[in-house]
VEXGUPA-431711 format. One record per atom (N, C-alpha, C, O): x, z, y; atom name; residue in three letters. Coordinates in steps of 0.05 Angstrom, whole numbers, always signed. Layout:
// residues N
{xx->X	zz->Z	yy->Y	atom->CA	res->ALA}
...
***
This chain:
// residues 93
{xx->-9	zz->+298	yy->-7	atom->N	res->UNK}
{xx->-16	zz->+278	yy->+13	atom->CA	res->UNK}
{xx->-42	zz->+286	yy->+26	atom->C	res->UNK}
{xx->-57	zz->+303	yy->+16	atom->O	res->UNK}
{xx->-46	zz->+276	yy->+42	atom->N	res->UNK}
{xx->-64	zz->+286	yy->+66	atom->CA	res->UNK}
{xx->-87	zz->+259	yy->+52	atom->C	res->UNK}
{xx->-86	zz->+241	yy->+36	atom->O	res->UNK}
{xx->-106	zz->+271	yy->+71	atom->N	res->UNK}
{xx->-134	zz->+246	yy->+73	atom->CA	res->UNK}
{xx->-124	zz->+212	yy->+80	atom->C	res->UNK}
{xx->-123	zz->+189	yy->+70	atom->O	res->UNK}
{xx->-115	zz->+232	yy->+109	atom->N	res->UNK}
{xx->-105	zz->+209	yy->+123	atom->CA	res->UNK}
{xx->-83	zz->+187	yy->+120	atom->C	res->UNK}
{xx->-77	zz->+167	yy->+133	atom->O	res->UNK}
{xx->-70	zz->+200	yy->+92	atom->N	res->UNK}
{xx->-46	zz->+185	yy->+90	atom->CA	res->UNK}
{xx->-57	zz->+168	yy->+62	atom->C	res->UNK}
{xx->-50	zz->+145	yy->+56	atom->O	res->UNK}
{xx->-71	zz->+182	yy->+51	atom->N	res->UNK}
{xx->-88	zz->+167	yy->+27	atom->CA	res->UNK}
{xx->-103	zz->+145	yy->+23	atom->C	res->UNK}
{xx->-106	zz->+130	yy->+4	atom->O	res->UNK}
{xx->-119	zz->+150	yy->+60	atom->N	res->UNK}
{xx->-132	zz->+123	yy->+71	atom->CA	res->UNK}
{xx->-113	zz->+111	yy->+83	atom->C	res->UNK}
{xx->-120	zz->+87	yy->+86	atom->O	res->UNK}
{xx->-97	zz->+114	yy->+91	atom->N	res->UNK}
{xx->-69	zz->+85	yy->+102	atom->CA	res->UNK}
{xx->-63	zz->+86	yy->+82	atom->C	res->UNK}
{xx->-86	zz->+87	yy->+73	atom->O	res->UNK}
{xx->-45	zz->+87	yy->+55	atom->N	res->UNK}
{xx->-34	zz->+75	yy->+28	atom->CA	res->UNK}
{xx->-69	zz->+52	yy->+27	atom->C	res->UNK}
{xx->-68	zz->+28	yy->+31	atom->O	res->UNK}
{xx->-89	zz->+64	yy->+23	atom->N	res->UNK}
{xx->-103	zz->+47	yy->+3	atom->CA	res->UNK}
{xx->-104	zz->+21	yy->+16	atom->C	res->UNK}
{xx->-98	zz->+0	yy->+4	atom->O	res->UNK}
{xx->-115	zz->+23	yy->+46	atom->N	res->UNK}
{xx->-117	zz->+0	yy->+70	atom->CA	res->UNK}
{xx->-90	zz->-9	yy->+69	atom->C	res->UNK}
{xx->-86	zz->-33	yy->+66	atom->O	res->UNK}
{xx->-77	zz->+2	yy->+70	atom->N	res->UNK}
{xx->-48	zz->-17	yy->+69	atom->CA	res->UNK}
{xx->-49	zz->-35	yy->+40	atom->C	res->UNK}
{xx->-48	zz->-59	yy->+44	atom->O	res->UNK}
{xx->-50	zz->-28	yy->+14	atom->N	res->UNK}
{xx->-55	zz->-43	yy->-10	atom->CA	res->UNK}
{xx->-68	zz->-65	yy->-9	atom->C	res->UNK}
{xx->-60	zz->-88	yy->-14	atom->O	res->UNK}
{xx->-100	zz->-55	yy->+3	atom->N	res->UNK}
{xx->-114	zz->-75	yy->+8	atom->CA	res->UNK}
{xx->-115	zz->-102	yy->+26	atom->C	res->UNK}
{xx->-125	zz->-124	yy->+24	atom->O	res->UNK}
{xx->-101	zz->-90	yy->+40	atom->N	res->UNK}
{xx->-85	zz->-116	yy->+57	atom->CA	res->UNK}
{xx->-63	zz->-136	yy->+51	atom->C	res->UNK}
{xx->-59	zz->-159	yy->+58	atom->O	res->UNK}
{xx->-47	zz->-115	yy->+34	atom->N	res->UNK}
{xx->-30	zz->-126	yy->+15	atom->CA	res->UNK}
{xx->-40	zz->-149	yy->+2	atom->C	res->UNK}
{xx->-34	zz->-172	yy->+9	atom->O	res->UNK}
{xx->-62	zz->-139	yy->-25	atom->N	res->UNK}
{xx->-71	zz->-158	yy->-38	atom->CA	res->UNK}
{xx->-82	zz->-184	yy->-15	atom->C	res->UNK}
{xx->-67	zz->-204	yy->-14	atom->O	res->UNK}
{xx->-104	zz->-184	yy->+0	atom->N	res->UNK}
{xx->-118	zz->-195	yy->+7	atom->CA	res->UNK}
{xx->-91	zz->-217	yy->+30	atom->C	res->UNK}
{xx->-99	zz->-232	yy->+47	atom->O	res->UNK}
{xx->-72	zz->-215	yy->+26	atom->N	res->UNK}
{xx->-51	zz->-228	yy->+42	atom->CA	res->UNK}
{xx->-36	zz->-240	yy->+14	atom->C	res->UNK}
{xx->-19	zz->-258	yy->+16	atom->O	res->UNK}
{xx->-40	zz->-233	yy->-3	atom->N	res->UNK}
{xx->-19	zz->-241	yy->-25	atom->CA	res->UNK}
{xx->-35	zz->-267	yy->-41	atom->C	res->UNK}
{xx->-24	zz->-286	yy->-51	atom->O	res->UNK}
{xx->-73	zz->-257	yy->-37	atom->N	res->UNK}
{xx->-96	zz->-277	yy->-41	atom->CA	res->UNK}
{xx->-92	zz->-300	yy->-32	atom->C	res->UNK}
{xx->-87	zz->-320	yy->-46	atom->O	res->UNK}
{xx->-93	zz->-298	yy->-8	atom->N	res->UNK}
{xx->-94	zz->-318	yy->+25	atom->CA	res->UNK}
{xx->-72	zz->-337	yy->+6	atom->C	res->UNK}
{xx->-78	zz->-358	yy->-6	atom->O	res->UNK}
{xx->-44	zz->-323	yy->+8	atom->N	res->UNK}
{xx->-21	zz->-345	yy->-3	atom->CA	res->UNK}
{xx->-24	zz->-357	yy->-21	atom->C	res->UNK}
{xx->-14	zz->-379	yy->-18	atom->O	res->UNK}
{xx->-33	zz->-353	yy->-43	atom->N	res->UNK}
{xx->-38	zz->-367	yy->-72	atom->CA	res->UNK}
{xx->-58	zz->-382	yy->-73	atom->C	res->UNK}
{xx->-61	zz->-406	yy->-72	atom->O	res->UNK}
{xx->-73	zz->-360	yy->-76	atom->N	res->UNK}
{xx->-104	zz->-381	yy->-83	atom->CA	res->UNK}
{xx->-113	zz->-404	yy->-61	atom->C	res->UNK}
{xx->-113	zz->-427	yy->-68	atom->O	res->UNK}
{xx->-120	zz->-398	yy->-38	atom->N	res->UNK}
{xx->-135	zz->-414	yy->-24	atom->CA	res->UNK}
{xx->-108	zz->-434	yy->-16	atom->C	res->UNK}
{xx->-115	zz->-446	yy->+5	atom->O	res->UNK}
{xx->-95	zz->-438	yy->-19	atom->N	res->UNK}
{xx->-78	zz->-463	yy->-10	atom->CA	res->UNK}
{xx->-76	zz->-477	yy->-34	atom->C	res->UNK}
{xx->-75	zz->-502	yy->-32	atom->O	res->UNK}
{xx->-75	zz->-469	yy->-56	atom->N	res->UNK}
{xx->-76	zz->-479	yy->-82	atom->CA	res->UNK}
{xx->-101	zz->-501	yy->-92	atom->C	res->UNK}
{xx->-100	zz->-523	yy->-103	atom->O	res->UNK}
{xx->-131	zz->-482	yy->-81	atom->N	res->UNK}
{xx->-156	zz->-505	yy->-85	atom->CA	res->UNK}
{xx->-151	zz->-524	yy->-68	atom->C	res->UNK}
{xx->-146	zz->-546	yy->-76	atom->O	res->UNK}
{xx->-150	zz->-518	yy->-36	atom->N	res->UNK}
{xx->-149	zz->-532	yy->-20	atom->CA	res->UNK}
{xx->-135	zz->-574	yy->-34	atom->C	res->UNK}
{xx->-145	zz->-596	yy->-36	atom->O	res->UNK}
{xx->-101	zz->-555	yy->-39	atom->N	res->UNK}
{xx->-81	zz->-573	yy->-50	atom->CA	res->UNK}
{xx->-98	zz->-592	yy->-79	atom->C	res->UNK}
{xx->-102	zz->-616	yy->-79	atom->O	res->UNK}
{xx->-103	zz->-574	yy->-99	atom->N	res->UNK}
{xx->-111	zz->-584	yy->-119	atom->CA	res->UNK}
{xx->-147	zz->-604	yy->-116	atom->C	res->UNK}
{xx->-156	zz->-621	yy->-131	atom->O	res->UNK}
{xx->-157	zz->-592	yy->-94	atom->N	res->UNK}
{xx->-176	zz->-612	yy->-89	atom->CA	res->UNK}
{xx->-177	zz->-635	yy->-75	atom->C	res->UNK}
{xx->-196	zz->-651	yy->-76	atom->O	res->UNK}
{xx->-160	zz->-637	yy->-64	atom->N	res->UNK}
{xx->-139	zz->-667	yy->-50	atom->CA	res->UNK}
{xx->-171	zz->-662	yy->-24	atom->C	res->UNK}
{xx->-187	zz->-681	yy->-23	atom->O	res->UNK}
{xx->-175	zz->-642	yy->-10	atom->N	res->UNK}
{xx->-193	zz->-650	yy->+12	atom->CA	res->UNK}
{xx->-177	zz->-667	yy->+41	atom->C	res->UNK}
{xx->-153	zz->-670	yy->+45	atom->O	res->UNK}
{xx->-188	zz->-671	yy->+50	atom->N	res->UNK}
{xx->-174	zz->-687	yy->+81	atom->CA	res->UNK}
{xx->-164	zz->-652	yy->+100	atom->C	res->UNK}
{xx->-174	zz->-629	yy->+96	atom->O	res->UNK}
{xx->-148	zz->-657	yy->+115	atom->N	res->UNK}
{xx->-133	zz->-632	yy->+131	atom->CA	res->UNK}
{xx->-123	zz->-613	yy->+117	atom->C	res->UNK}
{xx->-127	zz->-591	yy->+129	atom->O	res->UNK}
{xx->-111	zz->-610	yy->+96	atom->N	res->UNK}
{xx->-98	zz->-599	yy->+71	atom->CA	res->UNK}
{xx->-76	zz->-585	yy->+91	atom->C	res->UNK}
{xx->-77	zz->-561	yy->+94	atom->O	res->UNK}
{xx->-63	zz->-596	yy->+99	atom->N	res->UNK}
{xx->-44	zz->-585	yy->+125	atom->CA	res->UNK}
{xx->-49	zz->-554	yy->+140	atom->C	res->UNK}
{xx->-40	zz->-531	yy->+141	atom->O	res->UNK}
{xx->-66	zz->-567	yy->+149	atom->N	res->UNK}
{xx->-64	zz->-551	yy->+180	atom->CA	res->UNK}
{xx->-90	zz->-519	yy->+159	atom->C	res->UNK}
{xx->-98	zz->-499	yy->+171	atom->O	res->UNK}
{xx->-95	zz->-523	yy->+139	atom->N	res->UNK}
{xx->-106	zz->-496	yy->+118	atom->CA	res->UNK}
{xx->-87	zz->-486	yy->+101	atom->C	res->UNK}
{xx->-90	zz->-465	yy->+88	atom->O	res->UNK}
{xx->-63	zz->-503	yy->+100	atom->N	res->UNK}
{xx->-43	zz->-484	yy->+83	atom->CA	res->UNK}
{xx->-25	zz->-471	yy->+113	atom->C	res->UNK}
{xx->-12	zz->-449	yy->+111	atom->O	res->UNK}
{xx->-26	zz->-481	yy->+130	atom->N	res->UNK}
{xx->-13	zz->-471	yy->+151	atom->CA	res->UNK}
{xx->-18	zz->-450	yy->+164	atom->C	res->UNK}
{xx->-1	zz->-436	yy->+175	atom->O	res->UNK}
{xx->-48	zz->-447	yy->+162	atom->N	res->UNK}
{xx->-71	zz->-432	yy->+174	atom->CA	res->UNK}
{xx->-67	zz->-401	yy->+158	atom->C	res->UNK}
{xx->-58	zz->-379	yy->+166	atom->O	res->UNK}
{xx->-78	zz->-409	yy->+133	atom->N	res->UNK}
{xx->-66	zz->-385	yy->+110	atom->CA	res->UNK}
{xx->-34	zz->-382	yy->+111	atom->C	res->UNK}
{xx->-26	zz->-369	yy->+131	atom->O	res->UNK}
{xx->-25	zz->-386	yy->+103	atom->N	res->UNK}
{xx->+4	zz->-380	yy->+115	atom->CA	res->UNK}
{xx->+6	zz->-364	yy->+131	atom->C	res->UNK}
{xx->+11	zz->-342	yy->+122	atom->O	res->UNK}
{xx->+4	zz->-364	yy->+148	atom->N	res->UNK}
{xx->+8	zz->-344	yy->+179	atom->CA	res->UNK}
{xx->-6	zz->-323	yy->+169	atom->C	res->UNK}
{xx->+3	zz->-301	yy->+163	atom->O	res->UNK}
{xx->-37	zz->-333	yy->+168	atom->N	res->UNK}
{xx->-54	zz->-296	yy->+171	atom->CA	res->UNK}
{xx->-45	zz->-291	yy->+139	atom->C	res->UNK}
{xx->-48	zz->-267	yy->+134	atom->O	res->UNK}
{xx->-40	zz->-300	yy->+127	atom->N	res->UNK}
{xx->-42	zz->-281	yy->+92	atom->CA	res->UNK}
{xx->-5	zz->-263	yy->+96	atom->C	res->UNK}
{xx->+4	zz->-243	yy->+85	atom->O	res->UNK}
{xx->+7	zz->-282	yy->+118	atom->N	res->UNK}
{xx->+33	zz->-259	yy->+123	atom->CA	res->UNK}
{xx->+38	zz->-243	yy->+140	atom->C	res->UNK}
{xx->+59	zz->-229	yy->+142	atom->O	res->UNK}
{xx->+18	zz->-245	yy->+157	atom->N	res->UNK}
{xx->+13	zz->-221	yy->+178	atom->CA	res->UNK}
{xx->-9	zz->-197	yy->+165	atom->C	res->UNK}
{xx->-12	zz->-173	yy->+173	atom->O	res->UNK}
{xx->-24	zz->-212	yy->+142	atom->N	res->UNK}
{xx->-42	zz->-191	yy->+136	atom->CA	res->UNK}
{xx->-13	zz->-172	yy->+113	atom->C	res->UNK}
{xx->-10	zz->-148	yy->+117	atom->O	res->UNK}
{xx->-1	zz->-184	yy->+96	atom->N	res->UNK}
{xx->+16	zz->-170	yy->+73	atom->CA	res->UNK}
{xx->+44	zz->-156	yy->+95	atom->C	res->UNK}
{xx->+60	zz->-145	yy->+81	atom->O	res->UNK}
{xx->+51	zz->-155	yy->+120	atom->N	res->UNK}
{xx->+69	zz->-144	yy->+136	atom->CA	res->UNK}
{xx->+50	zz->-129	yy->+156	atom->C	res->UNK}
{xx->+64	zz->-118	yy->+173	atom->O	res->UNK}
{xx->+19	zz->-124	yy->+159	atom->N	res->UNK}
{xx->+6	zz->-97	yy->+165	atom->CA	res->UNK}
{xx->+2	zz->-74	yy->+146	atom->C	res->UNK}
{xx->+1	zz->-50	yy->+149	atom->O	res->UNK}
{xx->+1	zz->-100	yy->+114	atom->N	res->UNK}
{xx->+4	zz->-70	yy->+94	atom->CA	res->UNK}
{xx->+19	zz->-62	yy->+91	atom->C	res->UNK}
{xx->+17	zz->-38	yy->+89	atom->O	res->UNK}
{xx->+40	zz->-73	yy->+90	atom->N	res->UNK}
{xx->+68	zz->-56	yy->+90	atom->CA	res->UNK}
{xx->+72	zz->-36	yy->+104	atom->C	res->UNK}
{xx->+78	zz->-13	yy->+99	atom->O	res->UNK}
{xx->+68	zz->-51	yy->+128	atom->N	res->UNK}
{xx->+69	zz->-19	yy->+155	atom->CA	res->UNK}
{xx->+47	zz->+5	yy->+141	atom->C	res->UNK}
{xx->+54	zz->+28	yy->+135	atom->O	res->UNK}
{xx->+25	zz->-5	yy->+137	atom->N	res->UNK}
{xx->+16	zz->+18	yy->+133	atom->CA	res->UNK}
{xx->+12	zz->+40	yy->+113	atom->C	res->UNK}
{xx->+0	zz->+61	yy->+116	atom->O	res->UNK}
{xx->+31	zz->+24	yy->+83	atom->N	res->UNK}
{xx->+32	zz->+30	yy->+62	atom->CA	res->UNK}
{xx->+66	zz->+53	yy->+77	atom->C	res->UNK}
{xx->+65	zz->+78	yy->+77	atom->O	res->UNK}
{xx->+86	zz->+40	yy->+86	atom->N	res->UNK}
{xx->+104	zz->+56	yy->+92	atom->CA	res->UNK}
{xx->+93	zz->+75	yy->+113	atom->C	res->UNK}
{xx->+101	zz->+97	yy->+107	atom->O	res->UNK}
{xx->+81	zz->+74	yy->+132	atom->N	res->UNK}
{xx->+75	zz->+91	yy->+153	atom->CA	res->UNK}
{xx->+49	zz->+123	yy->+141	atom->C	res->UNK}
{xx->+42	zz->+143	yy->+154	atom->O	res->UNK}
{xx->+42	zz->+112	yy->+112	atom->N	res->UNK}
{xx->+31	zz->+129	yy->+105	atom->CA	res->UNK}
{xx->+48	zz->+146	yy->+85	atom->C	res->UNK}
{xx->+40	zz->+165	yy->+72	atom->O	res->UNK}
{xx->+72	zz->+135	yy->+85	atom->N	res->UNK}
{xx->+94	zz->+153	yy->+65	atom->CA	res->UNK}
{xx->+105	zz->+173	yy->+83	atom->C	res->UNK}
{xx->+111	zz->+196	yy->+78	atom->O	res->UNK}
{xx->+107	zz->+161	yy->+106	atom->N	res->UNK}
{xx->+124	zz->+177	yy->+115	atom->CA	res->UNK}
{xx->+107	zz->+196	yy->+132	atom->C	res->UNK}
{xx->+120	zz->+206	yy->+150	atom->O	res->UNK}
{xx->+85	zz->+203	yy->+132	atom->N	res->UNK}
{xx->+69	zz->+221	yy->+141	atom->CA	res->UNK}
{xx->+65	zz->+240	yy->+118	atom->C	res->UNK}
{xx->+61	zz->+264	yy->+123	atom->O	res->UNK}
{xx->+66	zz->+230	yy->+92	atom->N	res->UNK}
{xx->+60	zz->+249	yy->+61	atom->CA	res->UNK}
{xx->+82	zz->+270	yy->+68	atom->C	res->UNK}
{xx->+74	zz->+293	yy->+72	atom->O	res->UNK}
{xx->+108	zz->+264	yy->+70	atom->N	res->UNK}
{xx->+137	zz->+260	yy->+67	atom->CA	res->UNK}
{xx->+136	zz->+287	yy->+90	atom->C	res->UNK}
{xx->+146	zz->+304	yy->+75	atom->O	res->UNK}
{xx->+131	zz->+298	yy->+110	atom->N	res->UNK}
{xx->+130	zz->+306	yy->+128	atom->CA	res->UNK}
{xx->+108	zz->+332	yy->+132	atom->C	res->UNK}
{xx->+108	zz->+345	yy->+153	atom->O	res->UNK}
{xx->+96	zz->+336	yy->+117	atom->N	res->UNK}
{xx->+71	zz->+350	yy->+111	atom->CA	res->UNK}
{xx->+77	zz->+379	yy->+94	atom->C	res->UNK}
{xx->+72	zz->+399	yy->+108	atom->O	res->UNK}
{xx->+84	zz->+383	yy->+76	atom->N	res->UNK}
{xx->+83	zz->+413	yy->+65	atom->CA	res->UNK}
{xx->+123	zz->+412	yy->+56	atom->C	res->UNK}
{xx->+139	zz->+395	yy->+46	atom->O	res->UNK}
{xx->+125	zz->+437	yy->+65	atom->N	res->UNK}
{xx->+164	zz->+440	yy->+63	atom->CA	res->UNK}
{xx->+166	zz->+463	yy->+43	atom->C	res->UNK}
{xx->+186	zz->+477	yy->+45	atom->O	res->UNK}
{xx->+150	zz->+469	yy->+26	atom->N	res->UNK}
{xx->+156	zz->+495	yy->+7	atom->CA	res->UNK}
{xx->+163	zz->+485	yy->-21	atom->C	res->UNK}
{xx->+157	zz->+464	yy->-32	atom->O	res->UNK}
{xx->+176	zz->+507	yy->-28	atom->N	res->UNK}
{xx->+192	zz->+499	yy->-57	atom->CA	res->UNK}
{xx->+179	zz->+511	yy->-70	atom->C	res->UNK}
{xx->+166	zz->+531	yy->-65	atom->O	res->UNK}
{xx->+182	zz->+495	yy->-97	atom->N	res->UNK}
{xx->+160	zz->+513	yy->-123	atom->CA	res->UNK}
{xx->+174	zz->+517	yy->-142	atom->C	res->UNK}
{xx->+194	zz->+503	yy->-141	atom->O	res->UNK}
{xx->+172	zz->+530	yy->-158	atom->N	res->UNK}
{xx->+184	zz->+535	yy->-184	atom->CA	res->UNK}
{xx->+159	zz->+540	yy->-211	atom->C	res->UNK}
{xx->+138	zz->+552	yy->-212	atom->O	res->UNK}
{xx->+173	zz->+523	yy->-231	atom->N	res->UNK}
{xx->+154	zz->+513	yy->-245	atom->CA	res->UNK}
{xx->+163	zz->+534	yy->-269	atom->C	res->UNK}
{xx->+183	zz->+528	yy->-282	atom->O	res->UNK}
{xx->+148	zz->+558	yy->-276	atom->N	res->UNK}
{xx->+152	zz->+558	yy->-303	atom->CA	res->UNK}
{xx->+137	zz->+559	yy->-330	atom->C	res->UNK}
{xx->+114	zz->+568	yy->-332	atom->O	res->UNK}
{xx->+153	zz->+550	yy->-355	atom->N	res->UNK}
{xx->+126	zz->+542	yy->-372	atom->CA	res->UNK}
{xx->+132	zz->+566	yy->-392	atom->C	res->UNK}
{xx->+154	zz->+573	yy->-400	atom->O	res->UNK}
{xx->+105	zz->+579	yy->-399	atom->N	res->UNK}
{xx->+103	zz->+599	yy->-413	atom->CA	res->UNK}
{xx->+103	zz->+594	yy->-438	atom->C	res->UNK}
{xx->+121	zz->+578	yy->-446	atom->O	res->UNK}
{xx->+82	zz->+607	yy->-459	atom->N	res->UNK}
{xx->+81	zz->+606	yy->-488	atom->CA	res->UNK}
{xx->+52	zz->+576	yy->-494	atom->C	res->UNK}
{xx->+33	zz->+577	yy->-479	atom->O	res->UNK}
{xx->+52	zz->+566	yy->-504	atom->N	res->UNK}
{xx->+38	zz->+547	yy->-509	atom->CA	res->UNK}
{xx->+31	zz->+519	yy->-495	atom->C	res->UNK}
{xx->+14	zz->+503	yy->-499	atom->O	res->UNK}
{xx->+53	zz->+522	yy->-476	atom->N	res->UNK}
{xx->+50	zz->+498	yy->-457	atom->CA	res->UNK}
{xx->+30	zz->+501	yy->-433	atom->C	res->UNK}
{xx->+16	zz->+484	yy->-422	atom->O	res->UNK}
{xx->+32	zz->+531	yy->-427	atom->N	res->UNK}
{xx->+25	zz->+541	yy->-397	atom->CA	res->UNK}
{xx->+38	zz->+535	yy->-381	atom->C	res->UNK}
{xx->+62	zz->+535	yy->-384	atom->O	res->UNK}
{xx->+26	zz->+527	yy->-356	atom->N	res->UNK}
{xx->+50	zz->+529	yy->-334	atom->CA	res->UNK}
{xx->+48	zz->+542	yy->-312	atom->C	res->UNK}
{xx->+26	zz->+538	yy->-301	atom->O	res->UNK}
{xx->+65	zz->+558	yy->-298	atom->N	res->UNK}
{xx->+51	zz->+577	yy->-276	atom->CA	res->UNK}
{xx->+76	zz->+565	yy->-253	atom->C	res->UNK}
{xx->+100	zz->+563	yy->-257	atom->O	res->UNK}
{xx->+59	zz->+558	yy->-228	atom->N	res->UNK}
{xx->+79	zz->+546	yy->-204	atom->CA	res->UNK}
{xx->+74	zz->+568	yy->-184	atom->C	res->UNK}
{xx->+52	zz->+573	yy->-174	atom->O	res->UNK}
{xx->+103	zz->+582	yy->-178	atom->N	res->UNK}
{xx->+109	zz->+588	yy->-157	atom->CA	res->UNK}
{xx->+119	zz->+585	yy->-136	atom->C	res->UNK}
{xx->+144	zz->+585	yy->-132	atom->O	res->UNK}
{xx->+103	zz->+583	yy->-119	atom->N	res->UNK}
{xx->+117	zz->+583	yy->-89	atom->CA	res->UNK}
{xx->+130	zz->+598	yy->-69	atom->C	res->UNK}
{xx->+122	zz->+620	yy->-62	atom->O	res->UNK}
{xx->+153	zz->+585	yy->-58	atom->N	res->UNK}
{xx->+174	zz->+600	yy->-37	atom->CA	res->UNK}
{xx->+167	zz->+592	yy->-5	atom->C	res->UNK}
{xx->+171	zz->+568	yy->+1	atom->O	res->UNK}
{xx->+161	zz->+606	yy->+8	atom->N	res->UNK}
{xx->+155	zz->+597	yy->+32	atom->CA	res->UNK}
{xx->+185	zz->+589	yy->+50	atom->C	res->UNK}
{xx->+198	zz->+609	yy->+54	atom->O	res->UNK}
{xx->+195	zz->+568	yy->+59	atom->N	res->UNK}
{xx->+229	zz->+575	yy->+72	atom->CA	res->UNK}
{xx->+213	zz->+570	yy->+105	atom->C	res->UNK}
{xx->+193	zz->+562	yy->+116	atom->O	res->UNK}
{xx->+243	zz->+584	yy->+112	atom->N	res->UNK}
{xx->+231	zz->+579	yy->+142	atom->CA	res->UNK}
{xx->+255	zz->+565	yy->+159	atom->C	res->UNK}
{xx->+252	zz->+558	yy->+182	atom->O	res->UNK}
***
């Protein structure tokens, strides 16, 4: 994998979580603290915590498929005497 695909997986995760946060937790105090406009903050979260967990996605998939696309050579793995392993590569064209 590339830099760049390493930094979209992680930002994509992180968005993940931080969208998966939004849904649980903060509508939960909100709820469990019985404050006034309870509504329109689970509604609020709602939207952005599922727009934030469907940017990670994109970017968790959009960084696979850049990995995925990156080096096309075949290796061959072989293991010697003691649990050596020597990988060779075939260049195809």
């Amino acid at each position: 994998m590339t830099n760049s695909a390493l930094k979209k997986k992680k930002i994509g995760k992180v968005l993940c979580d931080i969208g998966k946060y939004m849904l649980t937790v903060i509508p939960f105090t909100y709820f469990m603290a019985d404050k006034p406009e309870t509504v329109f903050v689970l509604i609020a979260t709602a939207i952005i915590g599922s727009f934030l967990i469907v940017f990670g996605i994109y970017f968790v998939s959009h960084s696979t498929s850049i990995a995925e696309s990156g080096n096309s050579r075949k290796r061959k793995v072989k293991v010697l005497k003691n649990s050596v392993f020597v990988i060779e590569e075939e260049e195809t064209k």
